[in-house]
Backbone as CSV, one residue per row, in Angstrom:
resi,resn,N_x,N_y,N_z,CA_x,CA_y,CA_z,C_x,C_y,C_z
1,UNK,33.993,-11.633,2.789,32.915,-11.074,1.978,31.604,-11.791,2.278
2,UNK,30.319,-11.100,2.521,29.309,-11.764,3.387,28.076,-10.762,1.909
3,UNK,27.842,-11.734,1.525,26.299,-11.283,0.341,25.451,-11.763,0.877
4,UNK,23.934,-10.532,1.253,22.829,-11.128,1.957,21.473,-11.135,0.097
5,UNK,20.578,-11.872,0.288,19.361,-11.564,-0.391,18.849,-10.150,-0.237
6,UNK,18.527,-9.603,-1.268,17.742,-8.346,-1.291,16.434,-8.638,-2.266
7,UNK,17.027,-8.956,-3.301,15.092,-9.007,-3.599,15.507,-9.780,-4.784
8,UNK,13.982,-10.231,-5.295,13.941,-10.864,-6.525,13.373,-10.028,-7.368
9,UNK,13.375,-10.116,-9.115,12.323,-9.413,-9.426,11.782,-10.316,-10.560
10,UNK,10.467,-10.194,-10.338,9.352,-10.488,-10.774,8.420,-9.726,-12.010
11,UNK,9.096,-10.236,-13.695,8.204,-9.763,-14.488,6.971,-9.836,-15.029
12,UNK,6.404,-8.635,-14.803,4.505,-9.178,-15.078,4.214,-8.354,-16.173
13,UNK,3.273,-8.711,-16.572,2.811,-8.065,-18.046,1.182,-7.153,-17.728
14,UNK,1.662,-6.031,-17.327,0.541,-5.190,-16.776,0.420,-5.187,-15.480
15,UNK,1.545,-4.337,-14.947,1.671,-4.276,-13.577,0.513,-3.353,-12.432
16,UNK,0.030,-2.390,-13.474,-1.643,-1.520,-12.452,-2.090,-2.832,-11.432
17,UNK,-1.994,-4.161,-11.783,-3.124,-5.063,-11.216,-2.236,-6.037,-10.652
18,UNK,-1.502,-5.701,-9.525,-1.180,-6.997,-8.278,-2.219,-7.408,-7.339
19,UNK,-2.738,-8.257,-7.914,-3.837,-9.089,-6.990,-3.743,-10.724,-6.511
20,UNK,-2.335,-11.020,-6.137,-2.158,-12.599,-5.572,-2.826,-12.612,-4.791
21,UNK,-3.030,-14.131,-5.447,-4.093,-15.048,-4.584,-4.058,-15.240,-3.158
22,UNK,-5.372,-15.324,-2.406,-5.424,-15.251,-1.003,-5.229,-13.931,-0.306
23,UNK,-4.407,-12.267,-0.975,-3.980,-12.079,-0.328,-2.925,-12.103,0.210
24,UNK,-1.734,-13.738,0.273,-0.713,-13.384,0.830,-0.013,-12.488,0.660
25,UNK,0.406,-11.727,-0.132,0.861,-10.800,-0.131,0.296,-9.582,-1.024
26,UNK,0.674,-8.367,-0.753,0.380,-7.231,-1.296,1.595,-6.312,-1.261
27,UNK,1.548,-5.213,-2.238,2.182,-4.663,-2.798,2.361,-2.973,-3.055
28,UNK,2.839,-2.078,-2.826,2.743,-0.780,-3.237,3.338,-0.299,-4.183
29,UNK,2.791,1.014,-4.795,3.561,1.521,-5.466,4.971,2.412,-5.462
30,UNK,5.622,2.000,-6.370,7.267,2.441,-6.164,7.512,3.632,-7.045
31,UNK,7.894,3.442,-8.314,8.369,4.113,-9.338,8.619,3.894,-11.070
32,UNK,9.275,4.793,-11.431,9.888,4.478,-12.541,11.469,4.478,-12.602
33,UNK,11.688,3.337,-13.694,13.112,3.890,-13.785,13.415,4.298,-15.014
34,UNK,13.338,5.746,-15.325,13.378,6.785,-16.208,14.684,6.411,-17.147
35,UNK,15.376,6.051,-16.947,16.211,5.753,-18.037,16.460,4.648,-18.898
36,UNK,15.320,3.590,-17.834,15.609,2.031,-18.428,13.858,1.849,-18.667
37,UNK,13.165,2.560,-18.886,11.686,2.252,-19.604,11.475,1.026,-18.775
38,UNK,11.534,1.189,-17.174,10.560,0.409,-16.630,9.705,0.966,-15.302
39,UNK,8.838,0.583,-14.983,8.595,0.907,-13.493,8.343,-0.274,-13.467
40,UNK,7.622,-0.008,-11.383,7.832,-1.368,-10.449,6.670,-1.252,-9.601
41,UNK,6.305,-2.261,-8.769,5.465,-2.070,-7.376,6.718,-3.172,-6.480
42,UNK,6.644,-2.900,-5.214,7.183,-3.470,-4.326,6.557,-4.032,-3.373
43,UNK,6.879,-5.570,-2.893,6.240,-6.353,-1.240,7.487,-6.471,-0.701
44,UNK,7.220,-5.678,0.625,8.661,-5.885,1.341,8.039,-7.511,2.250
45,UNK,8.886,-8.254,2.330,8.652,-9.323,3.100,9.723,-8.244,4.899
46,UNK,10.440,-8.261,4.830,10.882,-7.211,5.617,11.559,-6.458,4.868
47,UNK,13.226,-6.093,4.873,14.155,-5.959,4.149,14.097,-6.425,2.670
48,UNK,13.847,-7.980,2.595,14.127,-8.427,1.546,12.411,-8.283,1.180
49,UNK,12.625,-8.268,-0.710,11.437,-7.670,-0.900,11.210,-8.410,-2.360
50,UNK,10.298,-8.648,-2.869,10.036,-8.833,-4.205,9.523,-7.694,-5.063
51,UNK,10.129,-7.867,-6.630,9.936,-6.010,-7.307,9.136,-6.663,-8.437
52,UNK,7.509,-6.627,-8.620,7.336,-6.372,-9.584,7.301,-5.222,-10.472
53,UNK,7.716,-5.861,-11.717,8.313,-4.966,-12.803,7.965,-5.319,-14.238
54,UNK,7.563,-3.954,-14.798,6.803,-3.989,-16.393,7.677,-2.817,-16.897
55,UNK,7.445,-3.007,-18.333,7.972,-1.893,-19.388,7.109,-0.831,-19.660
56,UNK,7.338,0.105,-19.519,6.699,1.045,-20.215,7.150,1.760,-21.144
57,UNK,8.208,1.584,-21.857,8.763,2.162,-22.867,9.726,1.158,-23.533
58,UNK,9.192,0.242,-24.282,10.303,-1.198,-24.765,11.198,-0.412,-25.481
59,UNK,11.522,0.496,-26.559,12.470,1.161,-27.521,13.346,1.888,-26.199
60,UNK,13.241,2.292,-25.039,13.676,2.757,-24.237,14.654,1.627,-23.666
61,UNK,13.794,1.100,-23.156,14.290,-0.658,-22.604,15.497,-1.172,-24.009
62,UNK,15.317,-1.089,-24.896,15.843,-1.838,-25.748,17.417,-0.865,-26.266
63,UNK,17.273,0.446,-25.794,18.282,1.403,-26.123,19.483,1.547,-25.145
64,UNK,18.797,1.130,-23.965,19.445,1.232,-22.497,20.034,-0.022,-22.932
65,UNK,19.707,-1.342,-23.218,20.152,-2.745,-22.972,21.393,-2.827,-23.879
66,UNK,21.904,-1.618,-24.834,23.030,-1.685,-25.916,23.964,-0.732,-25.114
67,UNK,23.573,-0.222,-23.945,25.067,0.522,-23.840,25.826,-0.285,-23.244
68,UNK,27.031,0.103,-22.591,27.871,-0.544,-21.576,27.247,-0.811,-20.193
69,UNK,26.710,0.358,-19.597,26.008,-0.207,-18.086,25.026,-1.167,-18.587
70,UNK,24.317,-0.892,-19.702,22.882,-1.734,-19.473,22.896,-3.164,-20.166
71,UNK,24.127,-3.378,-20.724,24.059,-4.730,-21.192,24.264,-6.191,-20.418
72,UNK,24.243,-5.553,-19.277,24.237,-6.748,-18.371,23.045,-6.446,-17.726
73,UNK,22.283,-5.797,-17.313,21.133,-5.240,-16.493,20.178,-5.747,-16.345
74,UNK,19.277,-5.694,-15.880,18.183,-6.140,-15.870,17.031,-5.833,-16.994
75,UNK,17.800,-4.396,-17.128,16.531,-4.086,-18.627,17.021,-4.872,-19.810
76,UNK,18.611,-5.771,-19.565,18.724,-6.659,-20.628,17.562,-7.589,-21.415
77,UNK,16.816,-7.878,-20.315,15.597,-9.104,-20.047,14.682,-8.422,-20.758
78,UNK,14.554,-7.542,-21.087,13.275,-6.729,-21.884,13.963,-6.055,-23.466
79,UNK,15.058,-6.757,-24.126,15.476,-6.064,-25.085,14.522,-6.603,-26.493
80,UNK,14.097,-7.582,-25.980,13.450,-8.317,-26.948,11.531,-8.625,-26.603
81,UNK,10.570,-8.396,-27.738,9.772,-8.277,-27.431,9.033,-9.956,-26.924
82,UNK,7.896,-9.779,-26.388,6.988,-11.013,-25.504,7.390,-12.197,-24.698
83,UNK,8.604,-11.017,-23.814,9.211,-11.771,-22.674,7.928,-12.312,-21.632
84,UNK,8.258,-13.774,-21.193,7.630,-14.151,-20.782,7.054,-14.126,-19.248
85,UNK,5.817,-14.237,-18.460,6.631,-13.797,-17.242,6.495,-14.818,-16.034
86,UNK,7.246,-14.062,-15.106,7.964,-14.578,-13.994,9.177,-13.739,-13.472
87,UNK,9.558,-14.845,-12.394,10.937,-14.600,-12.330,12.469,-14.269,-12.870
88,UNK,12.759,-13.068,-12.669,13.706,-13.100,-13.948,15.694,-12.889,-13.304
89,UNK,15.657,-12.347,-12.051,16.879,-11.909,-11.699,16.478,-11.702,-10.049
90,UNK,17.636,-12.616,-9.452,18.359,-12.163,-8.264,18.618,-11.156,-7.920
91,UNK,18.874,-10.281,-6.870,19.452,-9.492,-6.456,20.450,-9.708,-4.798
92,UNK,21.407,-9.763,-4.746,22.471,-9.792,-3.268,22.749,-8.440,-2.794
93,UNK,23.463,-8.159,-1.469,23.402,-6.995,-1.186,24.655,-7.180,-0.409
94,UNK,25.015,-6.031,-0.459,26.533,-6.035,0.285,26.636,-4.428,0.678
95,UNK,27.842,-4.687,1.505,28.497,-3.346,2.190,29.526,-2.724,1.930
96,UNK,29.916,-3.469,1.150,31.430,-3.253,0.391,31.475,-3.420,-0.638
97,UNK,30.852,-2.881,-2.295,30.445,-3.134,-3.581,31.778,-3.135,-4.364
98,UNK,32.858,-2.533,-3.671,34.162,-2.550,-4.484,34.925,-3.842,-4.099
99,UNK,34.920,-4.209,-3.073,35.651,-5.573,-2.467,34.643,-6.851,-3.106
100,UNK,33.950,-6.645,-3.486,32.771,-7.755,-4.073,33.317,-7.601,-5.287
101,UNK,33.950,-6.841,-6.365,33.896,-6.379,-7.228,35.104,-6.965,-7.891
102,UNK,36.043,-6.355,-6.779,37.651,-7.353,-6.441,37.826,-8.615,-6.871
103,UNK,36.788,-9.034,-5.490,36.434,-10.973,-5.361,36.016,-11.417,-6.740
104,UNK,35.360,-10.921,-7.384,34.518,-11.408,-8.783,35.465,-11.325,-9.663
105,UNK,36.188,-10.464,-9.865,37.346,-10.476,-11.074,38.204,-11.055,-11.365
106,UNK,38.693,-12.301,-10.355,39.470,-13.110,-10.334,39.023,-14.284,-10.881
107,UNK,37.424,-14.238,-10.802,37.067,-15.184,-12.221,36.817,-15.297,-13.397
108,UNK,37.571,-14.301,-13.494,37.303,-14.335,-15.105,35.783,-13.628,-15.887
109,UNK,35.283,-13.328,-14.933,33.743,-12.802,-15.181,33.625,-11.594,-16.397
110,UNK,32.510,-11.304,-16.806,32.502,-9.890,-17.366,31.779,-9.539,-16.411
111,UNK,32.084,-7.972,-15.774,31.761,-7.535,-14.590,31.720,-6.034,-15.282
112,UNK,30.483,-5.309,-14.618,30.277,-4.061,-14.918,29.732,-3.587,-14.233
113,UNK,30.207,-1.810,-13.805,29.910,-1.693,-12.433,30.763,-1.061,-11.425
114,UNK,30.508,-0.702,-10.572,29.411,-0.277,-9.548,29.200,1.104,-11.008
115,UNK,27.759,0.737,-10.835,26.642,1.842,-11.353,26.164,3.063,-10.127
116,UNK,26.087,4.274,-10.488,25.631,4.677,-9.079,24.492,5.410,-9.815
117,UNK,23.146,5.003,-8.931,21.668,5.211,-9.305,21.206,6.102,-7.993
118,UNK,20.356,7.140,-8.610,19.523,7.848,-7.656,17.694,7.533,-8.264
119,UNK,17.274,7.973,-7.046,15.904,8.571,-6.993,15.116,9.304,-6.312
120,UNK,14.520,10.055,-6.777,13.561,11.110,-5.588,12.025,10.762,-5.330
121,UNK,12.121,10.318,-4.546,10.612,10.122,-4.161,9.374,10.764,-4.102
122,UNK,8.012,10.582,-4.037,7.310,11.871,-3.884,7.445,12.567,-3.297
123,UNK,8.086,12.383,-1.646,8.031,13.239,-0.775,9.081,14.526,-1.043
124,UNK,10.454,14.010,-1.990,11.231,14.671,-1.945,12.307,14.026,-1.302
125,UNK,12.233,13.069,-0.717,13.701,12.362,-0.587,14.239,12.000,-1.514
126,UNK,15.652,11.485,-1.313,16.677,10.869,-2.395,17.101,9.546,-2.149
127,UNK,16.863,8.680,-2.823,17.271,7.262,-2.794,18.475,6.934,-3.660
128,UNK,19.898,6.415,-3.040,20.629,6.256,-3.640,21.150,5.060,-3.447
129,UNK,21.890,4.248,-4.248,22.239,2.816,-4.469,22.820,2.764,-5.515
130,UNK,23.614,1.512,-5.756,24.844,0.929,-6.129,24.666,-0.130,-6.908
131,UNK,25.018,-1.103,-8.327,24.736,-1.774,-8.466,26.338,-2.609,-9.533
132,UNK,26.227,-3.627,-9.379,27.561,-4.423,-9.963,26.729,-5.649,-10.704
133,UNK,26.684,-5.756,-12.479,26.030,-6.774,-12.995,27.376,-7.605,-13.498
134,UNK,27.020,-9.175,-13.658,28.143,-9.996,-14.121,27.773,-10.775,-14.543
135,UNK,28.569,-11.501,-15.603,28.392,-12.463,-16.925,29.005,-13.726,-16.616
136,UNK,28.646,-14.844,-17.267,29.540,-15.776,-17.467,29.340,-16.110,-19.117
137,UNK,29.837,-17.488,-19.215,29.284,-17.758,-20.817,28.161,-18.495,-20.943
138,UNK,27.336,-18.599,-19.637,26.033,-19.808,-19.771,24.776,-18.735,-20.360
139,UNK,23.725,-19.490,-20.324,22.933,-18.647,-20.742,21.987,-18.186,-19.590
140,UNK,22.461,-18.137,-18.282,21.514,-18.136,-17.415,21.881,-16.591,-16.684
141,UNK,20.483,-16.042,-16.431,21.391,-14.070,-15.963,21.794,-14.621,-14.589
142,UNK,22.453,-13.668,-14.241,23.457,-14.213,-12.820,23.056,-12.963,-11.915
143,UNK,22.860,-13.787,-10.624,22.880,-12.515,-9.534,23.201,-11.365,-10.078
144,UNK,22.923,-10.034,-9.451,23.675,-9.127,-9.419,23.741,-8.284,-7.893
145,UNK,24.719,-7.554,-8.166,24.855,-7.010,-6.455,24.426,-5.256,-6.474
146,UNK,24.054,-5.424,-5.009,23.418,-3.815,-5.017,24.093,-3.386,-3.353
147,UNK,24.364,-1.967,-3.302,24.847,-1.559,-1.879,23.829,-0.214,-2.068
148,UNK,23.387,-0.446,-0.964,22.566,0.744,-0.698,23.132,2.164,0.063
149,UNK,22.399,3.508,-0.158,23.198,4.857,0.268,22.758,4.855,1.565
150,UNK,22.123,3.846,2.447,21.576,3.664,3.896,21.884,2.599,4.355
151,UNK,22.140,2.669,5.496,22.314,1.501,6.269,21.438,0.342,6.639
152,UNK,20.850,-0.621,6.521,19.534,-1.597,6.972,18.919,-1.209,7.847
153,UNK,19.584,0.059,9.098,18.772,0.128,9.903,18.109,1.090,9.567
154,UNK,18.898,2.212,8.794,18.104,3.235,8.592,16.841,2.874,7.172
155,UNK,17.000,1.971,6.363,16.441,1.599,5.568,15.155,0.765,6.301
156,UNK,15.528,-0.163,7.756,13.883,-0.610,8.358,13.509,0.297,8.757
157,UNK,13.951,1.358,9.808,13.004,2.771,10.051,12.097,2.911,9.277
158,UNK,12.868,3.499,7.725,11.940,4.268,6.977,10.974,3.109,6.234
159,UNK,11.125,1.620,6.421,10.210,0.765,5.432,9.174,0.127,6.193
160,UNK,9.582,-0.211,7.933,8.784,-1.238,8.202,7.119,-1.242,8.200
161,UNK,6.864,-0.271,7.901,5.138,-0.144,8.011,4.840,-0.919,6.674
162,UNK,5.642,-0.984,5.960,4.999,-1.924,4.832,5.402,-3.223,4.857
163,UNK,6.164,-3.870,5.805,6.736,-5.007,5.860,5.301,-6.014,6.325
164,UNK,5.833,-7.181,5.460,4.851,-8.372,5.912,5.000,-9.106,7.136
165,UNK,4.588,-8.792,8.417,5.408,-9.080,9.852,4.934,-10.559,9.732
166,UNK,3.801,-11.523,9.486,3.235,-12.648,9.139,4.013,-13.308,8.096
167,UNK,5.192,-12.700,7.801,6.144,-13.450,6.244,7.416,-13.559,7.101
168,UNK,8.335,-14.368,6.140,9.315,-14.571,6.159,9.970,-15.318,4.882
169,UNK,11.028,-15.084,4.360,11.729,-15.339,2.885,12.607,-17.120,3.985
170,UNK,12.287,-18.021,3.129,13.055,-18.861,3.725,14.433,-19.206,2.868
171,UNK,14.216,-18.939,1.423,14.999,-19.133,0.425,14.335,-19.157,-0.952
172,UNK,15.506,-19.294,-2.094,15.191,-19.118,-3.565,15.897,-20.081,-3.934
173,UNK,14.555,-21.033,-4.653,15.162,-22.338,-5.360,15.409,-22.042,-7.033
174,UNK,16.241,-22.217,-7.771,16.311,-21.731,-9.027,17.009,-22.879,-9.663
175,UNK,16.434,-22.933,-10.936,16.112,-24.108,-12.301,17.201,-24.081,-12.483
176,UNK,18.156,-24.260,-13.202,19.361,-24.598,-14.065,19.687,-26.069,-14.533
177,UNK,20.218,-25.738,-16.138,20.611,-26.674,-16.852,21.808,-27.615,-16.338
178,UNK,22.968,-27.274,-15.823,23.800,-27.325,-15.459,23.844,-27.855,-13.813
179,UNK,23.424,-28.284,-12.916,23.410,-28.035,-11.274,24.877,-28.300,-10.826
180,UNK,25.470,-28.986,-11.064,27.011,-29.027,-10.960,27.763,-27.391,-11.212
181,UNK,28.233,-27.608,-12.151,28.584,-26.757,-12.410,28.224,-24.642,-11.740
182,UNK,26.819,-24.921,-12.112,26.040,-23.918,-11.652,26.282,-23.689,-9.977
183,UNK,26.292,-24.822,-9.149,26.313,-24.598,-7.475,27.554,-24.595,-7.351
184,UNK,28.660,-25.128,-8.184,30.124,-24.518,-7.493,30.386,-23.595,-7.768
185,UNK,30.045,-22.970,-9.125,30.211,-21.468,-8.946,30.236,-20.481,-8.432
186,UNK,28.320,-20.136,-8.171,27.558,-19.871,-7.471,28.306,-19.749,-6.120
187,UNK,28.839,-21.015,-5.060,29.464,-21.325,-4.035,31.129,-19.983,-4.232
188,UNK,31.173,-20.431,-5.110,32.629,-19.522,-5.448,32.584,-18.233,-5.792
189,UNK,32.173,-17.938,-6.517,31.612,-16.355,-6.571,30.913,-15.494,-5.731
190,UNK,29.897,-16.247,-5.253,28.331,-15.191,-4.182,28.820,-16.111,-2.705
191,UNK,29.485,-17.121,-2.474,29.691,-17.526,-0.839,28.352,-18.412,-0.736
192,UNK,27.386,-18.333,-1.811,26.376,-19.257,-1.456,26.224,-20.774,-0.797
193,UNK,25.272,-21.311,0.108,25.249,-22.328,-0.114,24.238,-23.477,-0.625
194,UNK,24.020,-24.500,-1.268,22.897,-25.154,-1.956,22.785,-25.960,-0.718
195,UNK,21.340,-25.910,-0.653,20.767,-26.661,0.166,19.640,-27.716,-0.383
196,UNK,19.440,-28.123,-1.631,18.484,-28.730,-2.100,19.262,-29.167,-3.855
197,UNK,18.951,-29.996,-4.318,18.874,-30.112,-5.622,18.585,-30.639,-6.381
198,UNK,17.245,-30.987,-5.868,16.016,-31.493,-7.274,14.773,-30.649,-7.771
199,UNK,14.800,-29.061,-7.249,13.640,-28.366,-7.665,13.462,-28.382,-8.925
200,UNK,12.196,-28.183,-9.368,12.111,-28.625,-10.744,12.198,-26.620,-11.382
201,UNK,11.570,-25.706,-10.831,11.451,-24.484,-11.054,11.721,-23.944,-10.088
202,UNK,12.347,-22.306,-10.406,12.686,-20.909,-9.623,11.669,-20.803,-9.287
203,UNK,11.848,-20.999,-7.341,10.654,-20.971,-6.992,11.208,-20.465,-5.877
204,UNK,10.151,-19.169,-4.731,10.801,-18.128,-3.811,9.709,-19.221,-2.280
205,UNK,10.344,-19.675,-1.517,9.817,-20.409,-0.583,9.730,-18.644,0.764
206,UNK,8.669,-19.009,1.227,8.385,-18.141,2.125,7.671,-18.749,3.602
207,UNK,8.025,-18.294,4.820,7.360,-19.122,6.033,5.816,-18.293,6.315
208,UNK,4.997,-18.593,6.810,3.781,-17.448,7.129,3.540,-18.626,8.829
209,UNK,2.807,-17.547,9.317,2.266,-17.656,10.775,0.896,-17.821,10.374
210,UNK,0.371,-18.056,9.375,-1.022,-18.191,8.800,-1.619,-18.709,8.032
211,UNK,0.149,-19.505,7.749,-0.885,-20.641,6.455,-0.659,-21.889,7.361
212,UNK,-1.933,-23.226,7.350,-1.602,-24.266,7.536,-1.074,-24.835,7.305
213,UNK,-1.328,-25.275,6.033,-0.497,-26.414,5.402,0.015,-25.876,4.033
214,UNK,1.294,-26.325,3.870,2.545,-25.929,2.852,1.625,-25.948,1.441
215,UNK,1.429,-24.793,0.669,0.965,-24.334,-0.613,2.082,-23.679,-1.421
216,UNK,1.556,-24.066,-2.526,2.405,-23.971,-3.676,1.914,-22.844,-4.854
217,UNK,2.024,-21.831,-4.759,1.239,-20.609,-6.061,1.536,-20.367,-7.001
218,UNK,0.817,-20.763,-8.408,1.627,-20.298,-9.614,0.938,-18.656,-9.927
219,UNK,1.728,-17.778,-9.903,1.288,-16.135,-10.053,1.618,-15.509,-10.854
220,UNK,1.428,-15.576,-12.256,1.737,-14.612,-13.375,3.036,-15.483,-14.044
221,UNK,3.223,-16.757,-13.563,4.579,-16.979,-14.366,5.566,-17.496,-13.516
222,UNK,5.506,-17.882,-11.797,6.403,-17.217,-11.039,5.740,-18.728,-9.648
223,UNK,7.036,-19.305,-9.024,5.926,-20.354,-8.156,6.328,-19.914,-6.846
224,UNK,5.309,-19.413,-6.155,5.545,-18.841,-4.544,5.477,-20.072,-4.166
225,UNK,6.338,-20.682,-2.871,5.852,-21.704,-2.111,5.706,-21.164,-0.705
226,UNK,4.829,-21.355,0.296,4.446,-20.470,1.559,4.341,-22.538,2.072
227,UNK,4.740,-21.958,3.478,5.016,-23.117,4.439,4.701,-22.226,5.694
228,UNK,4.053,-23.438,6.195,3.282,-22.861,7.704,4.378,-22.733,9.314
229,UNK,4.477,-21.690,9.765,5.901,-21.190,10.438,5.396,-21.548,11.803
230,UNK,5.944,-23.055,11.991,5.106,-23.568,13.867,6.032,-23.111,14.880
231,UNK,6.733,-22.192,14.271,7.010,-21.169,15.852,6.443,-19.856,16.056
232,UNK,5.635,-19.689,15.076,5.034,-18.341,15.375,3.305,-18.707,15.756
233,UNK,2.810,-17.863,16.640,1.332,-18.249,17.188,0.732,-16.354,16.845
C-alpha cells in the first residue's frame, strides 16, 4: 500500500481575496461543495495542491457534519462557529481506496467511507473522486484518503497550465501533542515517514527556483516555509 500527498486544506475567512505575500503563489477559482456549505480556490504546486476553503452556508456545514458521511469530514471543522484559520486537514491519495480501507481497519479506527463525490465543471465536464475519513480517540483530525476517477496522468494533462513549475512541495510539518505516539501511528496506518521532530507548528515547506534565502510566511493562520531550490537555475 503506497499513500502519496494530495493536498492540504487551508481555512480562510473570506476566501474572494487570495493575495499571499510576494506573490509566491496564486490561486484559481474552483467551486462549491453544494452539499457541505463550502466552496474553495485552488494552487496546484503540480499535482499536489493547496485548497483554500470558506463556508458559505454554516447551518449547511453544520447539518452535513451530523450525518454519518460527514461526521468525520472535513465540513466537521466548520460545525462550530469562529473557527480559526489555517491549516486544518491532510489529504493522501491512493489507487486502491478499498485496500487502504482494509489496511486501516485492523486498527481499530472509526473509518467511514469510500464516499463517492461528483462534480461538473463550467465547461461541462464531470469530476469524480473517492474519499475514506478516519478517527482515532485523540483530538487531532487525521489524514484522510481520496482516489481520484482519473489517472495522474490524465489529471496533469488537464491541470498543468496552472501548475507552479518554480514550486515544489518538499513536505508537511504538523504540531501534535503527543509526537511519540502520533509518528508511530501515523508510520502504521499512512506508511509515513517522520523526518524531523521539533517543529513547533503545521507548517507546508515548499522548494522555489526563486527564492534566495529560506523564508518563513505567516498567511491567514497558516506558516508557508519556501527554501531556495540550488538545483534549479
Amino acid at each position: 500500500m503506497t499513500l502519496y500527498f494530495d493536498h492540504i486544506i487551508h481555512y480562510v475567512n473570506g476566501i474572494a481575496s487570495i493575495d499571499f505575500p510576494n506573490h509566491h503563489i496564486k490561486s484559481i477559482q474552483s467551486g462549491k461543495h453544494t452539499e457541505l456549505g463550502t466552496y474553495n480556490q485552488l494552487s496546484y504546486i503540480d499535482l499536489h495542491y493547496v485548497e483554500w476553503i470558506d463556508v458559505f452556508d454554516q447551518p449547511l456545514a453544520q447539518s452535513y457534519a451530523q450525518t454519518e458521511e460527514g461526521r468525520l469530514s472535513f465540513a466537521n471543522t466548520f460545525k462550530v462557529r469562529d473557527v480559526c484559520e489555517g491549516f486544518k486537514r491532510i489529504c493522501l491519495r491512493t489507487n486502491d481506496i478499498h485496500k487502504v480501507k482494509e489496511h486501516l481497519m485492523q486498527f481499530e479506527l472509526d473509518v467511514v467511507g469510500p464516499i463517492e463525490i461528483s462534480r461538473t465543471k463550467p465547461d461541462g465536464t464531470v469530476i469524480n473522486w473517492q474519499l475514506l475519513y478516519l478517527d482515532d480517540d485523540s483530538d487531532l483530525d487525521l489524514p484522510f484518503i481520496i482516489q481520484w476517477g482519473e489517472s495522474d496522468e490524465e489529471r496533469k494533462s488537464a491541470l498543468k497550465a496552472y501548475f507552479h513549475h518554480d514550486l515544489s512541495i518538499e513536505g508537511v510539518t504538523v504540531q501534535v501533542k503527543n509526537i511519540k505516539k502520533t509518528s508511530e501511528n501515523w508510520q502504521s496506518w499512512y506508511g509515513l515517514v517522520v523526518l524531523e521532530e521539533d517543529e513547533q507548528y503545521t507548517t507546508l515547506s515548499l522548494n522555489s527556483a526563486h527564492i534566495k534565502k529560506e523564508t518563513r510566511t505567516f498567511y491567514k493562520g497558516a506558516y508557508y516555509l519556501f527554501k531556495p531550490n540550488l538545483h534549479k537555475h
